[in-house]
C-alpha positions, 0 to 999 in steps of 0.5 A: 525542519517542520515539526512534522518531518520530526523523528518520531521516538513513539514515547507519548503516542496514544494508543490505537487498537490497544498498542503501546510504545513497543508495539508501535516501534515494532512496526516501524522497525518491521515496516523498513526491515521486514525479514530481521529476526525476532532476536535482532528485533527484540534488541531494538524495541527493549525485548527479549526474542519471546516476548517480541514474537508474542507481540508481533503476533499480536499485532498481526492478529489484530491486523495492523501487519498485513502480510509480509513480502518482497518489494518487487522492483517493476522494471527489473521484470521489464515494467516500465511504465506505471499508469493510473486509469479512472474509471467511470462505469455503469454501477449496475455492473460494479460486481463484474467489474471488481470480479473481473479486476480481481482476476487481471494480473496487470490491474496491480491496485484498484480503489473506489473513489469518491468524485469524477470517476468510480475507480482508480486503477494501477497498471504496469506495461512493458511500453507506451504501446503496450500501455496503449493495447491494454487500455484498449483491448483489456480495460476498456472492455472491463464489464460495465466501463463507460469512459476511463482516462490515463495518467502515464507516470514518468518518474517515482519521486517517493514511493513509500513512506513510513505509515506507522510514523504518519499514523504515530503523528496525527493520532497525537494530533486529537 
């Protein structure tokens, strides 16, 4: 196996906003087990329940955790088909375009870009035609689009993989 696939047990990590091997463990073990407690936590990392809370805490604070939530299954909701959109516009018009992407329920994920296009979108549709309607009757219409091209995904290969491991990794790589 590549050294980079290697298990990561985060004992020579250089710290990054001031957080040490526990605090690193702590967000790895949160990342995959958002909902365990602080006591089940604690055992993990070496900590007691307190003193575990104080640095989950801490490290909210300092905005590494972002939030907590649950990971929402798109087709259990009958979302089945995920697309990405570029999408060049008209920059005069960006701030009426991010607002109104910031109030359209289906635009999941939106990303300025550097390159053809100006952004990158992530939408989800009930179907290939209803794909086709919000691409035509919604995006397109956005303030200030002047072209956008789709990529329809067929299958999810890997969906999410362990930021604080990658993060771990390359920031002993310097």
């Amino acid at each position: 196996m590549p050294e980079i696939y290697r298990t990561y047990d985060f004992s020579d990590v250089k710290g990054i906003k001031g957080m040490d091997r526990i605090d690193w463990k702590i967000i790895e073990v949160l990342e995959e087990e958002g909902r365990i407690s602080y006591a089940e936590l604690g055992d993990r990392v070496g900590l007691s329940k307190s003193p575990c809370w104080a640095r989950v805490r801490d490290i909210e604070q300092n905005g590494t955790i972002d939030g907590f939530g649950a990971k929402i299954n798109p087709q259990s909701l009958g979302l089945n088909v995920q697309c990405y959109i570029s999408v060049t516009i008209d920059f005069e018009t960006h701030t009426e375009f991010e607002t109104a992407v910031l109030n359209h329920p289906a635009i999941v994920e939106c990303h300025t870009t550097a390159g053809e296009s100006d952004y990158l979108l992530r939408v989800f549709s009930q179907s290939v035609e209803h794909l086709d309607g919000l691409l035509r009757h919604d995006i397109a219409k956005l303030p200030g689009v002047q072209s956008s091209k789709s990529t329809v995904c067929l299958k999810t290969i890997k969906h999410r993989t362990s930021l604080s491991k990658w993060a771990a990794h390359i920031s002993n790589d310097v």
